[in-house]
C-alpha positions in Angstrom: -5.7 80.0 6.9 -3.3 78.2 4.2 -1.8 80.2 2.1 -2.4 81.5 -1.4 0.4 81.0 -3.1 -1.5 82.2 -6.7 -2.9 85.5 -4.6 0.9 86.3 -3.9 2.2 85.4 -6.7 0.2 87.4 -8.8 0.1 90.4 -6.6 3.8 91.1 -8.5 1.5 93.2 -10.8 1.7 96.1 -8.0 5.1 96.4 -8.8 4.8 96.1 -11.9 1.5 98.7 -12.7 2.4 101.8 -14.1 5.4 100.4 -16.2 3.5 97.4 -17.8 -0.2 97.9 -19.0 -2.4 95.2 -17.3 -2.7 92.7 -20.0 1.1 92.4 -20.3 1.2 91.3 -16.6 1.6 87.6 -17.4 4.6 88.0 -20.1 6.4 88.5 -16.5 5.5 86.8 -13.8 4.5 83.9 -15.9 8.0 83.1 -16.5 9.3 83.8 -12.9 7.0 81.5 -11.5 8.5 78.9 -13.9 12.1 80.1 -12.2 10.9 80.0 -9.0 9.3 76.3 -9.2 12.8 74.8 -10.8 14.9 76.9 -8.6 13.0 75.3 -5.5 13.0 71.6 -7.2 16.6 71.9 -7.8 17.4 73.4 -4.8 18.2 70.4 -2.4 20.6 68.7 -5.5 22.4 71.9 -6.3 25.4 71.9 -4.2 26.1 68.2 -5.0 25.7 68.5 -8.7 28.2 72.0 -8.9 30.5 69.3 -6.5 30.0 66.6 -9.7 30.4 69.4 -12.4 33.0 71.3 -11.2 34.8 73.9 -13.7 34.7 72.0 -16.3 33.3 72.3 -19.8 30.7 70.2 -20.9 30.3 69.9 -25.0 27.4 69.3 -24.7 25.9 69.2 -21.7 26.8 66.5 -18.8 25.2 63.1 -18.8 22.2 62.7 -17.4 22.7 59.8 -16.1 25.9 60.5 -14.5 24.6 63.1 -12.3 22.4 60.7 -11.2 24.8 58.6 -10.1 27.3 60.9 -8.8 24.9 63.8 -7.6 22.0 61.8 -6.7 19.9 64.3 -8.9 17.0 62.6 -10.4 15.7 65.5 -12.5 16.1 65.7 -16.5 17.0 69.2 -16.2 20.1 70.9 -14.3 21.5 74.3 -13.6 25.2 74.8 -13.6 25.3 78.3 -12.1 26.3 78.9 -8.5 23.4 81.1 -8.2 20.0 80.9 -7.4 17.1 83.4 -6.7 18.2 83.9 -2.9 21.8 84.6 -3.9 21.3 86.5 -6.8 19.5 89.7 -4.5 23.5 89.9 -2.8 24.7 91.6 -5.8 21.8 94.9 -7.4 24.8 96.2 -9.2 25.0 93.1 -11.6 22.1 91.9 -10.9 20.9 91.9 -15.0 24.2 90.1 -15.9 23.9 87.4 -13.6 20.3 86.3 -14.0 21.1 86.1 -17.1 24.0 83.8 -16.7 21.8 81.7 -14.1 19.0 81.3 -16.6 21.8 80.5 -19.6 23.0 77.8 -17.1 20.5 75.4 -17.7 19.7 72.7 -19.4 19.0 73.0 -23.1 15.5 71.7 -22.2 15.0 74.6 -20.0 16.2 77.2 -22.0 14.0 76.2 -24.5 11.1 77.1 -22.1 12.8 80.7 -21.4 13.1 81.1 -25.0 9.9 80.7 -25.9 8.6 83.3 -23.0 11.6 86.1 -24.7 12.5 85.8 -20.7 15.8 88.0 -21.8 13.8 90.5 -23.0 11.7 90.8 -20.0 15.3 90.9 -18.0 16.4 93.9 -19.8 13.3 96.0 -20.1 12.7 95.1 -15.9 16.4 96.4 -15.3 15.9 99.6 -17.6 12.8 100.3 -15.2 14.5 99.3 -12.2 12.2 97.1 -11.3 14.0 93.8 -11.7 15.7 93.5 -8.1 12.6 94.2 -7.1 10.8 91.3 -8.8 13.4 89.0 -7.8 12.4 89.8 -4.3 9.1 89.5 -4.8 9.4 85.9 -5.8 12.0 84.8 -3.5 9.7 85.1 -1.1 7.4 82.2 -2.1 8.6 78.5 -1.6 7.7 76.8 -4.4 9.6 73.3 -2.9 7.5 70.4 -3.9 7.3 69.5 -0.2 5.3 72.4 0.5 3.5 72.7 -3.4 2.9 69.3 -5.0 3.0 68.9 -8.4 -0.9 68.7 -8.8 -1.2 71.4 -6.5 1.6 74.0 -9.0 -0.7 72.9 -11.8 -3.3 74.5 -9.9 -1.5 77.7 -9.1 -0.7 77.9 -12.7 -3.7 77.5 -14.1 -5.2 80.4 -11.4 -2.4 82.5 -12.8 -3.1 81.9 -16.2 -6.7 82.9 -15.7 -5.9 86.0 -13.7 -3.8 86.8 -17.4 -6.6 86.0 -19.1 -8.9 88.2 -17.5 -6.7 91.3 -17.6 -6.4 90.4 -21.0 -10.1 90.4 -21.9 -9.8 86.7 -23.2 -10.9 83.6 -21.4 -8.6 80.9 -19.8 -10.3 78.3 -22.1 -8.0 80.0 -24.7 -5.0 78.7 -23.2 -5.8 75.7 -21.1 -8.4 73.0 -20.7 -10.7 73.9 -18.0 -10.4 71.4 -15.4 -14.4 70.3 -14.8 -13.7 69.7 -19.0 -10.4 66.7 -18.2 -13.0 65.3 -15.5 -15.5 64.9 -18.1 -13.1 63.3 -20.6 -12.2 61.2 -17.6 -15.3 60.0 -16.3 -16.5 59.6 -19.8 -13.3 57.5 -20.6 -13.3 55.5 -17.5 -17.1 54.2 -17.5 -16.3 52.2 -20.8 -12.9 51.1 -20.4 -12.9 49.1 -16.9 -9.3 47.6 -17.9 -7.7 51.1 -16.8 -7.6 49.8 -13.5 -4.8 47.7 -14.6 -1.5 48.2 -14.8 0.0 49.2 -17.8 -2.8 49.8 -19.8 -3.2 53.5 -21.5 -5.2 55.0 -23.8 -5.2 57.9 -25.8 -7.6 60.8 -25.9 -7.9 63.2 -29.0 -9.6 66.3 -28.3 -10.5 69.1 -30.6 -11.2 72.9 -29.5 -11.7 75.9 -31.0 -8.6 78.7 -30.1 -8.5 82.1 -31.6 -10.5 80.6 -34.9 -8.3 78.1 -35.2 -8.8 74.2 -34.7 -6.8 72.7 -32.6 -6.0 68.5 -32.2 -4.6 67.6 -28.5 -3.9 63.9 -27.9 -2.2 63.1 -24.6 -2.0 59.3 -23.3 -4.2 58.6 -20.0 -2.4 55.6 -18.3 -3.5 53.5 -14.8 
């Protein structure tokens, strides 16, 4: 039997029931399964690029292209902490302070993400509890490597997550994704009158307008062969 990585993922919410109410779930282990995917990606790269980095201080952040070069790291996002999620259990007594740091460490593009999800905040109010180390565990567990989860199948995961929020939210996942049997419409629909997508280099762009929370919403995202 292969393993469900969404099941586990999401069965976090035992340790967190009692502390958070149900619908509140997802405002945690939303973002830690975001830190658990780039913390596998970047695993393999890490020690090379804190070789290429060293102490120094980047103003303001290193070239992308020159840990390429140097690093062989092929992502357009980095970490400059010598932590990661396995490391990080060594230490309870500073645990708070130095996830913090490691999630600080990355990329402006990353931290952007973190931002958004008011990850600090979730930091401090899991360490008031003490249920942060905990967490941590929890999700160090699961090996989110792209060599054992491709990319289509962590959008997958993702999307089971996000409904699994949904639902103890009392909303529906339409509300914050398109369903999947709706993009194989769009497809199928696209792809029946434009036979030159076969080709290379040929794209075309989709507009799609839903209805969220009252309000309307225009997506457009390019389809390319």
């Amino acid at each position: 039997m292969s393993f469900n990585h969404a099941q586990f993922i999401w069965s976090a919410a035992d340790i967190l029931r009692g502390t958070y109410k149900q619908h509140q779930y997802g405002d945690v282990i939303l973002p830690f399964t975001v830190l658990s995917r780039l913390d596998s990606v970047l695993a393999p790269t890490k020690a090379k690029v804190l070789g290429v980095l060293g102490d120094g201080e980047w103003d303001p952040e290193p070239p992308a292209a020159m840990l390429r070069a140097r690093a062989g790291h092929d992502f357009s996002f980095h970490n400059r902490s010598r932590h990661d999620l396995k490391s990080l259990q060594g230490d309870p007594d500073n645990l708070e302070e130095n996830l913090r740091d490691y999630v600080n460490s990355f990329s402006q593009n990353v931290r952007e993400i973190f931002e958004k999800y008011a990850f600090e905040d979730r930091i401090i109010e899991l360490a008031q509890h003490d249920l942060l180390l905990q967490v941590l565990q929890h999700f160090a567990k699961v090996d989110l490597h792209p060599k054992v989860v491709s990319n289509e199948k962590m959008g997958h995961i993702f999307e089971e997550l996000i409904r699994k929020f949904a639902e103890a939210s009392n909303e529906t996942a339409g509300e914050h994704f398109t369903p999947r049997d709706v993009i194989d419409l769009m497809v199928t629909l696209l792809l029946a009158h434009a036979p030159d997508l076969g080709k290379d280099h040929v794209a075309r762009e989709i507009y799609e307008t839903f209805i969220a929370r009252g309000i309307q919403t225009r997506a457009n995202c390019d389809l390319a062969a």
